[in-house]
Backbone bond lengths (Angstrom), bond angles and torsions (degrees), N, CA, C in turn:
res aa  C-N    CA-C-N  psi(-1)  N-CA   C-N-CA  omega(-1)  CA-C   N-CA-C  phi
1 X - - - 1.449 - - 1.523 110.99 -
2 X 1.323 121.04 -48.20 1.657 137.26 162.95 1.623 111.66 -31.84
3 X 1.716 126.54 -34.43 1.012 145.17 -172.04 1.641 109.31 -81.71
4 X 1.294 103.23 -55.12 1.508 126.25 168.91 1.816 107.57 -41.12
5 X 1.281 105.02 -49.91 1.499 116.18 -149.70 1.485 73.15 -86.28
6 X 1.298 144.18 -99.08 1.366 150.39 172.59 1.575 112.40 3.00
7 X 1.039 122.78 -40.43 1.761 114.85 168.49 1.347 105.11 -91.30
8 X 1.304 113.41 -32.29 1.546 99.71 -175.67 1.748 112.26 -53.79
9 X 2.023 110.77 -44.25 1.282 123.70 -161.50 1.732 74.53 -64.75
10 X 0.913 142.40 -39.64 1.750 128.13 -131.59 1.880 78.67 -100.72
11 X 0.707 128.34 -39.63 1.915 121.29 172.46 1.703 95.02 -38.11
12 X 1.761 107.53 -73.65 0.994 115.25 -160.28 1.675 109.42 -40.01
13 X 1.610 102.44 -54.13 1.274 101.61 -172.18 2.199 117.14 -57.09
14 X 1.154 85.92 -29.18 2.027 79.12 -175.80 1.276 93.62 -70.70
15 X 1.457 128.77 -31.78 1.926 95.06 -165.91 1.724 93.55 -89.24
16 X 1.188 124.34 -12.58 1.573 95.16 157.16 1.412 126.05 -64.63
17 X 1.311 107.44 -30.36 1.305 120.49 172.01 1.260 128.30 -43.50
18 X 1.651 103.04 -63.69 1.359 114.43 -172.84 1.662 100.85 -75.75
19 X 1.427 144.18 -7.01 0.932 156.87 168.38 1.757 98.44 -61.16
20 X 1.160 122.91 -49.58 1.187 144.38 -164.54 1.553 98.81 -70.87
21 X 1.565 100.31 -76.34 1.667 109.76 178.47 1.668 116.18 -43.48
22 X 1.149 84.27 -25.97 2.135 86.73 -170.02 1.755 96.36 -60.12
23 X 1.364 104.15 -58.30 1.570 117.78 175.89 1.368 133.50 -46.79
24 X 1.589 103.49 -47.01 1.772 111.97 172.93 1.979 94.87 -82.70
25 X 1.034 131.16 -30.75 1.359 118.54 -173.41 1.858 119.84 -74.31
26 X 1.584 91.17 -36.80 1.152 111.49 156.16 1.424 130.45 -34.92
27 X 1.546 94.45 -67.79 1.842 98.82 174.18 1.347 127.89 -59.63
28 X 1.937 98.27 -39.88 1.272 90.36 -163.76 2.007 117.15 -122.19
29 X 1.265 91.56 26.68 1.616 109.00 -179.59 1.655 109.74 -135.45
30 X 1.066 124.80 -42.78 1.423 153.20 152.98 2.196 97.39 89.32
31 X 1.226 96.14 13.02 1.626 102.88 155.19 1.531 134.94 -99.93
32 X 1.274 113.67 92.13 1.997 100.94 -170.02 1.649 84.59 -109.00
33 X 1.722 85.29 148.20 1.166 99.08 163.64 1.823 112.87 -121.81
34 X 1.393 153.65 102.81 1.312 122.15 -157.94 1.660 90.59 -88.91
35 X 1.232 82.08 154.66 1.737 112.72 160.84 1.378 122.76 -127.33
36 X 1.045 100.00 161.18 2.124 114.62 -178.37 1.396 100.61 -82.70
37 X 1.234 111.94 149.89 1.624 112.17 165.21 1.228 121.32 -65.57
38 X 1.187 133.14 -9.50 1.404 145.35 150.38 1.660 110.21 -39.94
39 X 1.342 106.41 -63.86 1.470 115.80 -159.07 1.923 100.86 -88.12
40 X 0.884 119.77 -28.62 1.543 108.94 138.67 0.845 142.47 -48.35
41 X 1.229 131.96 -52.56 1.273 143.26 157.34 1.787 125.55 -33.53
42 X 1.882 100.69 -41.83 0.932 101.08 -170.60 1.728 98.56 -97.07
43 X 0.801 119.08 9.59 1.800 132.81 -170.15 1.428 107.76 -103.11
44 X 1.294 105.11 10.68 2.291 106.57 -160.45 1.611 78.50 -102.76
45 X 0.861 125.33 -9.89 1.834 101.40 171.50 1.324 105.36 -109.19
46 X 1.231 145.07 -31.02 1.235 124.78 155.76 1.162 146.16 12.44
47 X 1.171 156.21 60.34 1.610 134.72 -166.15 1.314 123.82 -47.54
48 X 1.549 109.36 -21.69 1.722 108.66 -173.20 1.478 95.17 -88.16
49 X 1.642 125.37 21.60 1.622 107.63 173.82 1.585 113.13 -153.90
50 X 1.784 87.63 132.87 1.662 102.28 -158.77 1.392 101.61 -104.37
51 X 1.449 111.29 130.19 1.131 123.49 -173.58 1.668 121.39 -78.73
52 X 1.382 133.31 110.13 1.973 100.58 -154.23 1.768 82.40 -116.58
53 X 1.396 121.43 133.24 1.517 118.60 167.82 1.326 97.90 -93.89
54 X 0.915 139.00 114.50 1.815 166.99 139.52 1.565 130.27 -65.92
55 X 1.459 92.55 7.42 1.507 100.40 162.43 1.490 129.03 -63.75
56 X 1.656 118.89 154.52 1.115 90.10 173.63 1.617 120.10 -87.99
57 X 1.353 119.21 172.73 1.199 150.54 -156.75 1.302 96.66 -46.07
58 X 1.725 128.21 -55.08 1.005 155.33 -143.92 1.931 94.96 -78.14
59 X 1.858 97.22 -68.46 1.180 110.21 -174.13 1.988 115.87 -71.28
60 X 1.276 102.55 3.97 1.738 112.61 176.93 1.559 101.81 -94.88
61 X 1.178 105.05 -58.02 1.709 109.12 -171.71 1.537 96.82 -57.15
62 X 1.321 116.14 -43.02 1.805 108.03 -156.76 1.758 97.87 -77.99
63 X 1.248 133.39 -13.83 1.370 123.55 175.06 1.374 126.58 -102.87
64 X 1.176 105.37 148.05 1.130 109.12 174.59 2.057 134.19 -88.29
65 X 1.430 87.85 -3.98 1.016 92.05 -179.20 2.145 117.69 -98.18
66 X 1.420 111.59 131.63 1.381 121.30 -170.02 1.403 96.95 -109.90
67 X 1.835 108.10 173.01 1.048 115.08 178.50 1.422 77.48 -118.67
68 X 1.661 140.16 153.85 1.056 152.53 168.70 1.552 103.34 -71.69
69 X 1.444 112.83 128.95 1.817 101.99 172.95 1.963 105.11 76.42
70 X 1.268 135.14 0.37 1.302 116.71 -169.00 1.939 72.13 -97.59
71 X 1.471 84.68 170.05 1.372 135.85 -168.48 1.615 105.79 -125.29
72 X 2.351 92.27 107.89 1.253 82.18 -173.92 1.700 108.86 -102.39
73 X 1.206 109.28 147.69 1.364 113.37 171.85 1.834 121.58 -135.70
74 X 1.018 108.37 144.56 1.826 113.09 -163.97 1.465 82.73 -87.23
75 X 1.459 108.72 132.80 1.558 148.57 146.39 1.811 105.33 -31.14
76 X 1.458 95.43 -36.90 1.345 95.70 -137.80 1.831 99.37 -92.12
77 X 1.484 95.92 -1.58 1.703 109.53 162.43 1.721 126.47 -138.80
78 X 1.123 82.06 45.17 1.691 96.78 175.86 1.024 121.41 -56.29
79 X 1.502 116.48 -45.67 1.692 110.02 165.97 1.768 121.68 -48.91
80 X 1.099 99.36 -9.10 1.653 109.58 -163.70 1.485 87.93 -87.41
81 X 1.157 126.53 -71.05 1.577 144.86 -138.26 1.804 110.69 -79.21
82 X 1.824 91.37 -38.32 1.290 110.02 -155.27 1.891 121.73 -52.81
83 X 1.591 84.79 -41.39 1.428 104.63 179.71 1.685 109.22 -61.57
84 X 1.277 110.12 -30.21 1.485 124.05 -172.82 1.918 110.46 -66.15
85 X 1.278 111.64 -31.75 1.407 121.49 -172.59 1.889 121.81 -41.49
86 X 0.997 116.50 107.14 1.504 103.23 -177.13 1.739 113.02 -38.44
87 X 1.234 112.43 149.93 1.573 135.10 -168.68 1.571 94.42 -92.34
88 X 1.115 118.88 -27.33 1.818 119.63 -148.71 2.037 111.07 -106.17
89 X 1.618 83.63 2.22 1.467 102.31 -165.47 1.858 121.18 -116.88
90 X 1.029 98.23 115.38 1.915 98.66 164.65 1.585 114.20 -39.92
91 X 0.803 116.41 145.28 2.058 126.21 -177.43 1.617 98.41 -139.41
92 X 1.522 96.38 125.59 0.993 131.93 166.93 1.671 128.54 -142.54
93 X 1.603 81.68 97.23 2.023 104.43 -173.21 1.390 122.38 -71.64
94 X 0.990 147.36 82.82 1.323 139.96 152.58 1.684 140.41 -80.87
């Protein structure tokens, strides 16, 4: 049941996520595409798709829950990082 509750919280967390991604992709790519947590889910093995955790600092350290393979990067220097992002790759921010 502990398992149950644990994907459910981690659902919750991608559509905040992708709520999130719509916004930073928005500004600084000006292409969104949304997706369901379904189709993420099934996109995490992919090679053409990079997983970026964009939480903050605060809310990364205090959980325990990871995405296997995501790529973490602080929110809080995006201008720094942003330009750096592969061109050849799907983005998916959480």
């Amino acid at each position: 049941m502990e398992t149950t509750n644990g994907w459910k919280k981690s659902l919750m967390i991608f559509f905040f996520a992708i709520g999130f991604s719509v916004f930073l992709s928005a500004q600084a790519f000006g292409k969104v595409t949304n997706i369901t947590v379904h189709q993420l889910f099934k996109s995490l093995e992919n090679p053409r798709v990079l997983v970026l955790d964009v939480r903050s600092s605060g809310s990364w350290q205090a959980s325990d829950k990871k995405i296997k393979g995501a790529v973490r990067k602080n929110p809080d220097t995006f201008d720094s990082w942003a330009n750096e992002l592969p061109k050849d790759k799907h983005l998916a921010l959480y």
